[in-house]
Structure formats: C-alpha cells, structure tokens
VEXDREN-2710 file (C-alpha; in Angstrom, 1 decimal):
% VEXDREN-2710
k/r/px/py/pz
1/UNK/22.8/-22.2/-38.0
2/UNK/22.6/-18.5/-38.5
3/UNK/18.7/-18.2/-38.7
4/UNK/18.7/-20.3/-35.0
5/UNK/21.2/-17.8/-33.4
6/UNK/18.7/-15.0/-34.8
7/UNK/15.5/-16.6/-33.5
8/UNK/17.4/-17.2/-30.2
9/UNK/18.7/-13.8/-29.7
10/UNK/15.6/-12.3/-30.7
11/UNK/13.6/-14.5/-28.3
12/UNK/16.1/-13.3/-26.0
13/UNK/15.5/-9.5/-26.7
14/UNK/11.4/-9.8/-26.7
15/UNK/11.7/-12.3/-23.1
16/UNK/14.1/-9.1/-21.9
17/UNK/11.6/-6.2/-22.7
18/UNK/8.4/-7.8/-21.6
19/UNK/9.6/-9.3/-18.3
20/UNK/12.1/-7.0/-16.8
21/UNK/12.4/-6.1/-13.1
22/UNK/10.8/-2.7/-14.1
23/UNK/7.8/-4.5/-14.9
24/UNK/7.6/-6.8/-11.8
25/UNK/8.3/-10.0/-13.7
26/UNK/10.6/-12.3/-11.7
27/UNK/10.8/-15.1/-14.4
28/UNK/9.2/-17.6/-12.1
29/UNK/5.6/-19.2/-13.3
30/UNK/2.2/-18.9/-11.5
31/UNK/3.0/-21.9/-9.7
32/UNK/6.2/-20.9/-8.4
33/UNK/5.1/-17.4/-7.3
34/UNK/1.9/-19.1/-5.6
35/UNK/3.8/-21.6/-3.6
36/UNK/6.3/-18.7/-2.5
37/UNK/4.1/-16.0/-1.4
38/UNK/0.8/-17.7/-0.9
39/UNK/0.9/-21.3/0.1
40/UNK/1.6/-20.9/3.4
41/UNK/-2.3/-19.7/4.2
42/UNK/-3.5/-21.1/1.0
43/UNK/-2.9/-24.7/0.8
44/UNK/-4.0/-26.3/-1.9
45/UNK/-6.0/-23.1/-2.5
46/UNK/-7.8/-23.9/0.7
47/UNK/-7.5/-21.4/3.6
48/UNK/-5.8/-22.4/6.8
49/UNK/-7.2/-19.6/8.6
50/UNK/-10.6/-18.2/7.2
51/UNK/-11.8/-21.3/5.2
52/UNK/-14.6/-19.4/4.1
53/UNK/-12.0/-17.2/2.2
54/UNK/-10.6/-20.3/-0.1
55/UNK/-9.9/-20.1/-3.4
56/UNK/-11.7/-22.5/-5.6
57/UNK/-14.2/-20.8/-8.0
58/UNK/-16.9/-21.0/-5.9
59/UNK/-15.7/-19.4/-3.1
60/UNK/-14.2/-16.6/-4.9
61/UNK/-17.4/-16.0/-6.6
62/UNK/-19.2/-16.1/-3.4
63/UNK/-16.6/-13.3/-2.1
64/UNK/-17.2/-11.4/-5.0
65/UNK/-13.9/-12.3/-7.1
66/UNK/-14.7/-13.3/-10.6
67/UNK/-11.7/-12.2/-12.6
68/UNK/-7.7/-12.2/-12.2
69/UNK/-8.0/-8.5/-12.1
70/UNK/-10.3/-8.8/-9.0
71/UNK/-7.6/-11.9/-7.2
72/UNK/-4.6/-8.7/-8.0
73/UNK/-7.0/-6.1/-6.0
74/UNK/-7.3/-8.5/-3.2
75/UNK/-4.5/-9.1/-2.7
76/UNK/-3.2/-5.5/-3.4
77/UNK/-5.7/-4.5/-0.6
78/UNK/-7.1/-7.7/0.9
79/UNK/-9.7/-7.6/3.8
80/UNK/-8.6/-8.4/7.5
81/UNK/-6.3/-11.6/8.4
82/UNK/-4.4/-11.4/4.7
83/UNK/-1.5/-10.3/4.0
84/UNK/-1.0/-7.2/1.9
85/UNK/1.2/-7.5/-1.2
86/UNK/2.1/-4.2/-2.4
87/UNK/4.0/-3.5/-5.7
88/UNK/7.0/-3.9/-4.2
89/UNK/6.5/-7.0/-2.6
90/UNK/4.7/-8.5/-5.8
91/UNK/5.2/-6.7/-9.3
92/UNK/2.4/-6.3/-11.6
93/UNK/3.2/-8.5/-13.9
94/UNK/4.1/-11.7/-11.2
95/UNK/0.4/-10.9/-9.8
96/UNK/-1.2/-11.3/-12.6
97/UNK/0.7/-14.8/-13.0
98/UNK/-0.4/-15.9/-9.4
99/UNK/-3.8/-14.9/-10.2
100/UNK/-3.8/-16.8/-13.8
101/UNK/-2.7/-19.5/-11.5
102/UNK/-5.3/-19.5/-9.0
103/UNK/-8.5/-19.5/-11.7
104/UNK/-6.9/-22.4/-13.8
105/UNK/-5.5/-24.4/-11.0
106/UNK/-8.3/-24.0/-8.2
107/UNK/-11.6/-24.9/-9.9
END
C-alpha cells in the first residue's frame, strides 16, 4: 500500500511541474480545448465562414500548414476573419494540444 501512495504522489508531483498555469496547461485535452475555443467557426473541423480555410489535412496542406507548430502560428497570428489567440488567451502548452487534436482528429 506504501509503494501505491508513492507512485500516486509522484504522479502527482511530475502532472504538477509539467502542466502548471505557468506553462499554459489548463488540464483539459485537445478535444476539450478545441470545442471551447475553436468550434464555434470550426465545426467538425470545417469552416463556417471561409470553407476554403477548413481543417482536414488537405486543406491545411493546401494553406501551407503541415505541422502542429504551423496550426500554433496560425492561430497565434492567423490571417483575416480568425480570431487571434494570444498567449494569454491560449498557453503554449494547451495550443499545442488543440493542434495535436486537429491533425489526428481532422484527416
């Protein structure tokens, strides 16, 4: 019983350092984050405004977006009719998440 109080608190500890408010991490998954801040334009990674700006692979290749690093950019400093989502408004590390999202959900 010991060892499982040990693996717990040190999950714990490791969950606490890598996901902290410092680092942007809200706790929520890709999923969650996506439906928050990005589903209301992006419906099922379509685009209710600019359908030419959806997000299924081929789209986002066709616009030039072939990595998660290049879905964080856009949407750090998206062209006109998006959103911006600053830093403040989207850590780092929940970005990243919606992005990871985006390329394994909308193929």
């Amino acid at each position: 019983m010991v060892r499982g109080v040990v693996i717990v608190t040190l999950a714990w500890g490791v969950a606490a350092c890598s996901g902290g408010a410092d680092r942007g991490g809200s706790g929520l998954s890709g999923g969650e984050l996506f439906l928050r801040h990005c589903s209301g334009c992006h419906p099922e990674g379509g685009n209710s405004k600019y359908p030419q700006k959806s997000l299924d692979r081929f789209t986002l290749a066709a616009n030039g977006i072939h990595t998660a690093e290049d879905i964080v950019a856009t949407m750090r400093n998206p062209g006109q009719g998006m959103t911006r989502f600053d830093r403040q408004t989207i850590g780092d590390a929940d970005a990243r998440k919606i992005a990871d999202y985006i390329l394994a959900t909308f193929r």
